[in-house]
Each structure stands twice: as C-alpha cells, then as structure tokens.
C-alpha positions in Angstrom: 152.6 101.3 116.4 150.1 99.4 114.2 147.5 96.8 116.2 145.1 95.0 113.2 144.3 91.1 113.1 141.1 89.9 111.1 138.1 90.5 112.4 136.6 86.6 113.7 133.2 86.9 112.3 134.6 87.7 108.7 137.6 85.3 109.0 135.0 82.4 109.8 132.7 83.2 106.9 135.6 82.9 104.6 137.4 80.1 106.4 133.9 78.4 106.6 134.2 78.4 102.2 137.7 77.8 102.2 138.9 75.9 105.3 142.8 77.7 105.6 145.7 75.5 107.0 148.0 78.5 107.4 147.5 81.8 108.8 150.6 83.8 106.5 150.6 87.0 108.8 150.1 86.7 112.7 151.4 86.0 116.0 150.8 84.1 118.7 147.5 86.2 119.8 145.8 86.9 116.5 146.8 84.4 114.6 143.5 82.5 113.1 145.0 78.8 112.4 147.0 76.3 113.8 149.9 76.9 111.5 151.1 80.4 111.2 153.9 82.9 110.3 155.0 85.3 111.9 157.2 86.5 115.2 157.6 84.0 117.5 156.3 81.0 115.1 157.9 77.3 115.0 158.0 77.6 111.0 159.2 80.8 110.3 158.9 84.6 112.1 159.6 86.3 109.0 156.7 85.7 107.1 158.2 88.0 104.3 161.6 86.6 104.0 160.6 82.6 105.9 159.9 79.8 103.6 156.8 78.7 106.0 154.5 79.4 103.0 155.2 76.1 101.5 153.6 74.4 104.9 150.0 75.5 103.5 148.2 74.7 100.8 145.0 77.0 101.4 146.4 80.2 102.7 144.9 82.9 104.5 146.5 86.3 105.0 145.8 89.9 106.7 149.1 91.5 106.6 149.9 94.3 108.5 148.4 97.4 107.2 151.1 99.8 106.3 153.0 96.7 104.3 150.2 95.2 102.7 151.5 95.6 99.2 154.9 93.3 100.0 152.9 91.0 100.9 150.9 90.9 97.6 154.3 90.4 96.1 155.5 87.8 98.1 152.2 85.9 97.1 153.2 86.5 93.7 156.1 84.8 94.3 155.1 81.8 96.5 152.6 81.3 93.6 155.7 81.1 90.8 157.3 78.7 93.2 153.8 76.4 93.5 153.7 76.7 89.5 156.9 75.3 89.5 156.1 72.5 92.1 152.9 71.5 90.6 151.5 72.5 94.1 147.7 73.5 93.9 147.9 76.4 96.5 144.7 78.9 97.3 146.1 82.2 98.7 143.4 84.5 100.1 144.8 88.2 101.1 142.6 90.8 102.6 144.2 94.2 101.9 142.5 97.9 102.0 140.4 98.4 98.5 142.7 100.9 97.5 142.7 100.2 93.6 145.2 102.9 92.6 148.0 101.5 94.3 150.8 100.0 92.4 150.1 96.9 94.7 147.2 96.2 93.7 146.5 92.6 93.6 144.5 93.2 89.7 146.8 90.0 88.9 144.4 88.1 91.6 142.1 85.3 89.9 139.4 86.9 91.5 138.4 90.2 93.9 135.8 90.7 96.2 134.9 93.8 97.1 133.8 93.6 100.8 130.6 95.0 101.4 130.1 95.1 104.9 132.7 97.4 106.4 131.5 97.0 109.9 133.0 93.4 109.5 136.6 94.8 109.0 139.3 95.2 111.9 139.3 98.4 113.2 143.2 99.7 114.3 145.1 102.5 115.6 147.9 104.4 113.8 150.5 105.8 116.3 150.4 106.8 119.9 146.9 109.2 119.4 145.4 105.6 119.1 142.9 107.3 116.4 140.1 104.4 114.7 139.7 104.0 111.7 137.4 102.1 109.5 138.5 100.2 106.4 137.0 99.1 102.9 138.9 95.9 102.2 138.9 93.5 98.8 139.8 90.1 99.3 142.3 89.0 96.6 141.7 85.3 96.0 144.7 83.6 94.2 143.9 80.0 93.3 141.3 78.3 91.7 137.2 78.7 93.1 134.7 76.2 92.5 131.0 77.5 91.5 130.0 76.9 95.4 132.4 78.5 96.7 131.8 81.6 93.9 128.1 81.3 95.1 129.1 81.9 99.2 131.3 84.7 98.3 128.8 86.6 97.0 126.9 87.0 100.2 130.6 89.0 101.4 130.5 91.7 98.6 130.8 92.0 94.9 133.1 89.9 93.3 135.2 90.2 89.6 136.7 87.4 88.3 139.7 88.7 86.2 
C-alpha cells in the first residue's frame, strides 16, 4: 500500500504563487483544496478516467507515486481539450525528478527542480512501511508571469523549455 499527499509547507509556498482551485489527485483527508478528485469526490473519483478536470482552471496535482507518469499524460490531454476550448488552464504536477523516464514531463512549459528535499512527502512502499525520501520537479503547464518566475526560484532551479 502506497500512503503520499503533499507535504503542507511546500503546497502553500506554491499555492501562495499560484492560488489552485482544484486539487487533481486526493481524497477526502489529503486533499489540499476545496475542489478535488479523487475516491469518494462529488465531481469525479476517478481522477484518471473523471471529467472533474474541467472544474479548475489553476490545477494542482501530487499523484500517487507509483502512477505518476499517467498522470502526466492525462494532463497532456486535459491540456489538448483546454486548447480546444480556449480555456486558459495552469496545471502544476509534482512528480519524482526521475528525468529518464519515458514520462517525463520535458513537454512542461517549465520545470523546477525542487531543492529542498526535506520539504517533500515522505511515504511507505508495502507492508515493511520502509521511508523514503524523494527529489521531486514540479512540472508547470500553463503560462507564468515574471513574479511568479521570481517566487519559484526561491523552491529550486527552474528551466523554462
């Protein structure tokens, strides 16, 4: 069994520069706005497969650990669908800094390399409940203003691609 959600000192520096309407991956305990997806939501409990998405327009999301990378193709998709809407959507994704993955979020406007690991959930991995700790990037989808660039900055390293 799997037990992550974000860590509430590092969701609140990044909620305090984006101000998130909808929390994409949670549940009732963890999840970090009033909207949210997830099991046991009013808008959808399949945040994979639910059409929830469209009830944000700046969207924050820790997926689960071990399926991080469909979640970094769903918001490939949700952003295809806001395209097509003429929706202006911000997705923010915090998913483990592992760049050699084939679901790596390199399609992401822009990266930021967390540098303060301490500030990243800790969670267990089966029944041995062993800790471990995680380098994270967040993938920011969406556009960012020069201020918001500037606040980033104190998190971690950021490349714009």
């Amino acid at each position: 069994m799997l037990i992550q959600g974000s860590n509430q000192e590092l969701f609140d520096a990044i909620d305090a520069i984006f101000h998130f309407d909808l929390d994409a991956a949670a549940d009732e305990s963890n999840a970090k706005c009033a909207q949210w997806l997830g099991p046991g939501s009013k808008l959808a409990t399949n945040a994979l497969t639910g059409a929830g998405w469209s009830y944000g327009n700046r969207i924050w999301c820790n997926p689960p650990l071990l399926r991080w990378g469909e979640f970094v193709t769903r918001v490939r998709k949700e952003i295809h669908y806001a395209e097509a809407a003429r929706y202006l959507t911000l997705y923010a994704l915090l998913v483990p800094a592992r760049t050699d993955a084939k679901e790596f979020p390199w399609d992401a406007d822009l990266l930021v390399f967390l540098k303060d690991t301490a500030l990243l959930p800790d969670f267990e991995v089966g029944d041995n409940a062993t800790v471990m700790p995680l380098a994270a990037v967040l993938a920011i989808y969406g556009d960012v203003s020069t201020a918001q660039r500037d606040a980033l900055e104190d998190l971690g390293v950021l490349i714009g691609l």
